[in-house]
N, CA and C atoms as an extended XYZ file, in Angstrom:
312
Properties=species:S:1:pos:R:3:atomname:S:1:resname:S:1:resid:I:1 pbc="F F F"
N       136.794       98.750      113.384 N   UNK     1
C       135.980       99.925      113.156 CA  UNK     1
C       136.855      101.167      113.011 C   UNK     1
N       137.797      101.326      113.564 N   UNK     2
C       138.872      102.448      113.640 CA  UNK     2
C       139.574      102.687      112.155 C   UNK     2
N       139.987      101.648      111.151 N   UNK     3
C       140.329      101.947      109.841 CA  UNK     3
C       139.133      102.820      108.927 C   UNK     3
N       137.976      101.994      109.023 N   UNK     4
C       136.472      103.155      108.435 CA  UNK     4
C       136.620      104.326      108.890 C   UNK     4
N       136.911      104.671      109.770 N   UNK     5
C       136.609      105.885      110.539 CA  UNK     5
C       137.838      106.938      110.523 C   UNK     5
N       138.866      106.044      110.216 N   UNK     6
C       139.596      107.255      109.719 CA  UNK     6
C       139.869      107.340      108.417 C   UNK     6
N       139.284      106.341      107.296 N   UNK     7
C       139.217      107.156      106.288 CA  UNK     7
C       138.285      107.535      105.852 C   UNK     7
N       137.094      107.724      106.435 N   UNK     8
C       136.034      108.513      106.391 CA  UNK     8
C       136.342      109.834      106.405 C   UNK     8
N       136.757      110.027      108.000 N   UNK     9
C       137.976      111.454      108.311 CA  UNK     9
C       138.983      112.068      107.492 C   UNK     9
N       139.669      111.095      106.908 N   UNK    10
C       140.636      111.980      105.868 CA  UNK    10
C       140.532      111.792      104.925 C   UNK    10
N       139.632      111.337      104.483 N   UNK    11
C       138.937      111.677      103.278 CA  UNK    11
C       138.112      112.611      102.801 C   UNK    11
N       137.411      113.177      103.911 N   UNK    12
C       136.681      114.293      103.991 CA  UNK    12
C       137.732      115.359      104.347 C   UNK    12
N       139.027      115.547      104.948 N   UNK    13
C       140.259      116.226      104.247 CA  UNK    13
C       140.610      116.223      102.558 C   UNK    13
N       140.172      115.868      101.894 N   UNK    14
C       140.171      115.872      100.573 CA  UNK    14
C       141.682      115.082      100.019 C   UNK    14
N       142.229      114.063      101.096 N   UNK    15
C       143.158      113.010      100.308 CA  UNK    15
C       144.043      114.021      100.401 C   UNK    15
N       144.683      113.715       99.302 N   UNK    16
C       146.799      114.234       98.483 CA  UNK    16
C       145.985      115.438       97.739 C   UNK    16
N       144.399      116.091       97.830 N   UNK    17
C       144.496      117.564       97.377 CA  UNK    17
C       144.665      118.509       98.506 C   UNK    17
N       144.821      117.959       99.894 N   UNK    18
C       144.866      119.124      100.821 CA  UNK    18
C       146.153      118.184      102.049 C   UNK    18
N       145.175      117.433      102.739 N   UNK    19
C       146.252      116.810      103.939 CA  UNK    19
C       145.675      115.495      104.565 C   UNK    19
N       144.761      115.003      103.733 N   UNK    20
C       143.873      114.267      104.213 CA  UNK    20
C       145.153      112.657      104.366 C   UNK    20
N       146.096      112.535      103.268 N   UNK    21
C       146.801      111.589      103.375 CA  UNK    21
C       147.863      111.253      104.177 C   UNK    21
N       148.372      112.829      104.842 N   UNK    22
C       149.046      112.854      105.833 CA  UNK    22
C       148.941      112.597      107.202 C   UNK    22
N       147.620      112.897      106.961 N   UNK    23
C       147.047      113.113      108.208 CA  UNK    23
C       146.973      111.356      108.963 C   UNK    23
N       145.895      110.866      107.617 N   UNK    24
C       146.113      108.709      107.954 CA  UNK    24
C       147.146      108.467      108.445 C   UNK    24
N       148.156      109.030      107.618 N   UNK    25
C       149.428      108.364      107.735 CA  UNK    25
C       149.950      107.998      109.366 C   UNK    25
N       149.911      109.129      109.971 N   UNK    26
C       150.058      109.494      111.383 CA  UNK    26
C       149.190      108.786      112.165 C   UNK    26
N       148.087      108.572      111.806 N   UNK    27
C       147.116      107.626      112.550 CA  UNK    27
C       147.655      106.405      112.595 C   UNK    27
N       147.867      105.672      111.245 N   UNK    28
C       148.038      104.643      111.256 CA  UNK    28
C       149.948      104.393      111.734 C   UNK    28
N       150.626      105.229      111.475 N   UNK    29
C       151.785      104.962      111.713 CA  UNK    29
C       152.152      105.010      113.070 C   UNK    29
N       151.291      106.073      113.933 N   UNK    30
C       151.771      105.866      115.568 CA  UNK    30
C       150.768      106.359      116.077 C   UNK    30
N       149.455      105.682      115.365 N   UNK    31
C       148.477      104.939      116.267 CA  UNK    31
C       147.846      106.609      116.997 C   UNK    31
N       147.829      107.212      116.350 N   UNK    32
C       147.276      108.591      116.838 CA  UNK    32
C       145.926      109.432      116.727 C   UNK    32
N       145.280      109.727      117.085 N   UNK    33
C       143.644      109.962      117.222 CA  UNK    33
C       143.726      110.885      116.472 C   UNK    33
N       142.431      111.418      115.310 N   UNK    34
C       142.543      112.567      114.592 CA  UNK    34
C       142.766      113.747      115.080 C   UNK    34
N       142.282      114.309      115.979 N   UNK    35
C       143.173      115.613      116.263 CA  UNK    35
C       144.592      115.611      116.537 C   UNK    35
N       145.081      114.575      117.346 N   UNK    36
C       146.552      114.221      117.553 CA  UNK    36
C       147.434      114.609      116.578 C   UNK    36
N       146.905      113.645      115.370 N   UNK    37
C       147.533      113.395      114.130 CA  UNK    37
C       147.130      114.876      113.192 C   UNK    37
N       146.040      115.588      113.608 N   UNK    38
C       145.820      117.041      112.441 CA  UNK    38
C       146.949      118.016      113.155 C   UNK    38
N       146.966      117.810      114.755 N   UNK    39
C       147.915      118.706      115.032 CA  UNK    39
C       149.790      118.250      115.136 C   UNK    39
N       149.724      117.620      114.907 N   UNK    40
C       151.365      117.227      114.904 CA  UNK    40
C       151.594      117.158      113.320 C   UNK    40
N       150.503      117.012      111.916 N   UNK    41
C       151.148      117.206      110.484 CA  UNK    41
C       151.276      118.689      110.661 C   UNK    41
N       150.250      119.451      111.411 N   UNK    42
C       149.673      121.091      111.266 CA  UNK    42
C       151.179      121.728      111.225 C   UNK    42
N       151.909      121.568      112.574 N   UNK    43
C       153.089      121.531      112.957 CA  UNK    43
C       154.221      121.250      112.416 C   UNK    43
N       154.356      120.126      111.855 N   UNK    44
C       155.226      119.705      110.906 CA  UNK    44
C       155.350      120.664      109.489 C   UNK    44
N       154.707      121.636      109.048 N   UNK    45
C       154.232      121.862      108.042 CA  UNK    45
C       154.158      123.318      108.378 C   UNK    45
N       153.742      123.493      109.708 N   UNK    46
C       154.194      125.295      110.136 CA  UNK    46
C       152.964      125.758      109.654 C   UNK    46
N       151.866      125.624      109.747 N   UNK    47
C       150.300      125.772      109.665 CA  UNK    47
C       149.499      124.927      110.400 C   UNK    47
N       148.393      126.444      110.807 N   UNK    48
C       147.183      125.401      111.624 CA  UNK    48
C       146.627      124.828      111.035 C   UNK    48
N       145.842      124.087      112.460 N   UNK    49
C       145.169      122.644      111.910 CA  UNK    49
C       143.903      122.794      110.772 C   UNK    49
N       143.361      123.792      110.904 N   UNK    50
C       142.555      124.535      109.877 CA  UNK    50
C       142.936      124.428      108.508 C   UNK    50
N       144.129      124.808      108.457 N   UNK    51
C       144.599      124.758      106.966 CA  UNK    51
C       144.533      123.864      106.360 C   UNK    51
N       145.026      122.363      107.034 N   UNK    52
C       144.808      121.050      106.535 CA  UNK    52
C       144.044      120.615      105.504 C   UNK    52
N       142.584      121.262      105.328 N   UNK    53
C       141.748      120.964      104.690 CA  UNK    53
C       141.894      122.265      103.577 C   UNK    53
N       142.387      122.658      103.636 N   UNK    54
C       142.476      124.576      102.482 CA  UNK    54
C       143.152      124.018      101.436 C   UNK    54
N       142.444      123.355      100.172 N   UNK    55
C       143.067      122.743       99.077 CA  UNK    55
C       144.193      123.807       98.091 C   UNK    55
N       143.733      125.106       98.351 N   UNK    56
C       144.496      125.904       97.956 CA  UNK    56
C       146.045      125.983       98.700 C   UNK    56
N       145.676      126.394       99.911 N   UNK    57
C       146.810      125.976      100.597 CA  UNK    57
C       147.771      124.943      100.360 C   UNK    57
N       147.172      124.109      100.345 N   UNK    58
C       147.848      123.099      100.487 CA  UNK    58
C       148.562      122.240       99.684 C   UNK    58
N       147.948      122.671       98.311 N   UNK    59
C       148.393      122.904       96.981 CA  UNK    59
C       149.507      123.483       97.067 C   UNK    59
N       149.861      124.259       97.418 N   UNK    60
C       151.295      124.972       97.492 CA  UNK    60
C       152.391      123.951       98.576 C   UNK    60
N       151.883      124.276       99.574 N   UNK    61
C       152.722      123.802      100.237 CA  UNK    61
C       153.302      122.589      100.392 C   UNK    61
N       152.827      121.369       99.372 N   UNK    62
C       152.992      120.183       98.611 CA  UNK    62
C       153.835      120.580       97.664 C   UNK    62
N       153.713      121.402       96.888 N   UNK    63
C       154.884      121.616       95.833 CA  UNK    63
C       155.999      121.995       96.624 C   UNK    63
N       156.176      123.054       97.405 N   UNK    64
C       157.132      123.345       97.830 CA  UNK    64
C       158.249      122.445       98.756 C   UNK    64
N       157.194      121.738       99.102 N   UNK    65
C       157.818      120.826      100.011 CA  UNK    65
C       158.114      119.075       99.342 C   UNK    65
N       158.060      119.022       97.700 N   UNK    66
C       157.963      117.846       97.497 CA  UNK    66
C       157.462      116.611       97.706 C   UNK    66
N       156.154      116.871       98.595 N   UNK    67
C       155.453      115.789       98.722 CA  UNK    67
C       154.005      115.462       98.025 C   UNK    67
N       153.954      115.858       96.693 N   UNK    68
C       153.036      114.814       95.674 CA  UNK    68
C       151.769      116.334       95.766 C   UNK    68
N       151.194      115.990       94.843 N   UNK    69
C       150.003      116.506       93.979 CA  UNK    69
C       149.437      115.697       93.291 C   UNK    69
N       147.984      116.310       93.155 N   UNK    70
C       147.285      115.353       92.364 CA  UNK    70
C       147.499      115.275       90.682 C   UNK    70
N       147.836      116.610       90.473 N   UNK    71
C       148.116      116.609       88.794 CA  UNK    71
C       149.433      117.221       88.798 C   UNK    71
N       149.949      116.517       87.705 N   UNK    72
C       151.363      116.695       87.541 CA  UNK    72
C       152.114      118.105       87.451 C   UNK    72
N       153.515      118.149       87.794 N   UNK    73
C       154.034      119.573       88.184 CA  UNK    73
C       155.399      119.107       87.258 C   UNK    73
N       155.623      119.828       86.265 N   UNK    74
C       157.322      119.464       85.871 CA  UNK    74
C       158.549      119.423       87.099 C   UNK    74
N       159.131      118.567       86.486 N   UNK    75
C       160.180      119.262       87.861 CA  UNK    75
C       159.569      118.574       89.177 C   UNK    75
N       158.592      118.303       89.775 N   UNK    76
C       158.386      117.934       91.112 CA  UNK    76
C       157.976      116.549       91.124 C   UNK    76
N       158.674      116.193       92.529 N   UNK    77
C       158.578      114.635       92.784 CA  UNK    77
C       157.298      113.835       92.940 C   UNK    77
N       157.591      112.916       92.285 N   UNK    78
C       156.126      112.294       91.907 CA  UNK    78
C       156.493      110.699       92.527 C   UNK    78
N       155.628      110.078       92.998 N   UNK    79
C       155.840      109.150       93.349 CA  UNK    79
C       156.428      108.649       94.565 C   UNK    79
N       157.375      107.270       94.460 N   UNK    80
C       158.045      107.368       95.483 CA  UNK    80
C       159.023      108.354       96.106 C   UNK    80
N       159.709      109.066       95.404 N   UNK    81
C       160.098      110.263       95.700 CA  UNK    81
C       159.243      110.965       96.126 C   UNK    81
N       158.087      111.289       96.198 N   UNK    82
C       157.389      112.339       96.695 CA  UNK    82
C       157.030      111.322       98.390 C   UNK    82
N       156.812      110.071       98.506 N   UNK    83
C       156.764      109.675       99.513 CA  UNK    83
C       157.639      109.833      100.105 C   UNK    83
N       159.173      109.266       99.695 N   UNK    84
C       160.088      109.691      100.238 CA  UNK    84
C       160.763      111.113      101.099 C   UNK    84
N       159.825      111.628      100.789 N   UNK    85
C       160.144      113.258      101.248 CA  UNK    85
C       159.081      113.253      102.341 C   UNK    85
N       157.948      112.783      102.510 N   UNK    86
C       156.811      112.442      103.288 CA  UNK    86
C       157.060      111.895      104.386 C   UNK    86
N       158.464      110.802      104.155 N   UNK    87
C       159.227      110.061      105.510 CA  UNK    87
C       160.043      110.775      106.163 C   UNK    87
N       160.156      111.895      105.554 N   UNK    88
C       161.507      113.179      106.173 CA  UNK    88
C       160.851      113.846      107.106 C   UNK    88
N       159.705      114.184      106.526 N   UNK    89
C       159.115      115.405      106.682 CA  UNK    89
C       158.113      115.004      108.382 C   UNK    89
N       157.584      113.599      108.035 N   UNK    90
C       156.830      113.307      109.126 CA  UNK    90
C       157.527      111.985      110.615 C   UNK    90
N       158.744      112.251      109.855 N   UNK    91
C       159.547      111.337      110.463 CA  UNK    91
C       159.055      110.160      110.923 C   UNK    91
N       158.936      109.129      109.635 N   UNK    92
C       158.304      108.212      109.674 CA  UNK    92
C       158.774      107.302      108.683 C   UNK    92
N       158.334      105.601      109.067 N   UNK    93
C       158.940      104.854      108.011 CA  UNK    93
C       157.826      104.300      107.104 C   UNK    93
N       157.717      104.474      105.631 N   UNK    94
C       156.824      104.161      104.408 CA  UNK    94
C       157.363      102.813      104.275 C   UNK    94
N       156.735      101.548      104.292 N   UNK    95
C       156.924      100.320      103.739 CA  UNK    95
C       157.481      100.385      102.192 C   UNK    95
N       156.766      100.817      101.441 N   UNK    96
C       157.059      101.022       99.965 CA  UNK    96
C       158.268      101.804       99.715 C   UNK    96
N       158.703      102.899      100.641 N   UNK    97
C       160.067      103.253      100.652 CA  UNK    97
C       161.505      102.376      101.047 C   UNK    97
N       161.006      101.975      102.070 N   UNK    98
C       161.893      100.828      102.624 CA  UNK    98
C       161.932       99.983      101.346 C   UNK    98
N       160.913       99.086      101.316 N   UNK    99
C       161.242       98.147      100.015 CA  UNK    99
C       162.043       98.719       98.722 C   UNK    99
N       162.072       99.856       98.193 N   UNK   100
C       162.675      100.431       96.983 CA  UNK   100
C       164.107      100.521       97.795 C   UNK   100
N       164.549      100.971       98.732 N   UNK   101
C       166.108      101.253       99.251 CA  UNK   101
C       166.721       99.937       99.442 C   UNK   101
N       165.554       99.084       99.592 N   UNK   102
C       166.507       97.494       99.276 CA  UNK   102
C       166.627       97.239       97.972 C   UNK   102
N       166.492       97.839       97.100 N   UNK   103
C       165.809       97.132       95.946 CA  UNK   103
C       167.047       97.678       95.384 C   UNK   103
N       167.654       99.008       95.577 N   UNK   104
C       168.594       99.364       95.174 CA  UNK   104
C       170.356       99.398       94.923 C   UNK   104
């Protein structure tokens, strides 16, 4: 029941247009309850937990920080690279990252 329920939750964060994907991430990566996980990305990111959901916001602060948008940006990391910056940032390990650094 706990996977429904949190992407119910960060989904209603609006996904990779605000923080909704970061936010899972943290849940699922160390098992952390949604506020846990809104306030330790909030932090990571140097904005309250409020903001999380501010698509405007957050729009920016995805570009700036290289971790993915929904529509394309010249110049900014897309993809695994943009995950890759996501593992920096939230100090965390992405399966799909790992697999590409072997791959290499």
């Amino acid at each position: 029941m706990g996977m429904p329920i949190s992407h119910i939750m960060t989904s209603g964060m609006s996904g990779i247009r605000a923080a909704g994907d970061l936010v899972a991430r943290m849940q699922f990566a160390k098992n952390m309850r949604i506020d846990e996980a809104k306030k330790f990305v909030a932090d990571k990111l140097n904005v309250a937990p409020i903001d999380l959901s501010d698509e405007f916001a957050m729009r920016e602060i995805r570009e700036d920080l290289g971790i993915g948008v929904i529509t394309s940006v010249a110049e900014a990391p897309k993809g695994i690279a943009a995950k890759m910056n996501i593992e920096k940032l939230l100090d965390i390990e992405i399966n799909s990252c790992e697999r590409f650094r072997n791959q290499i």
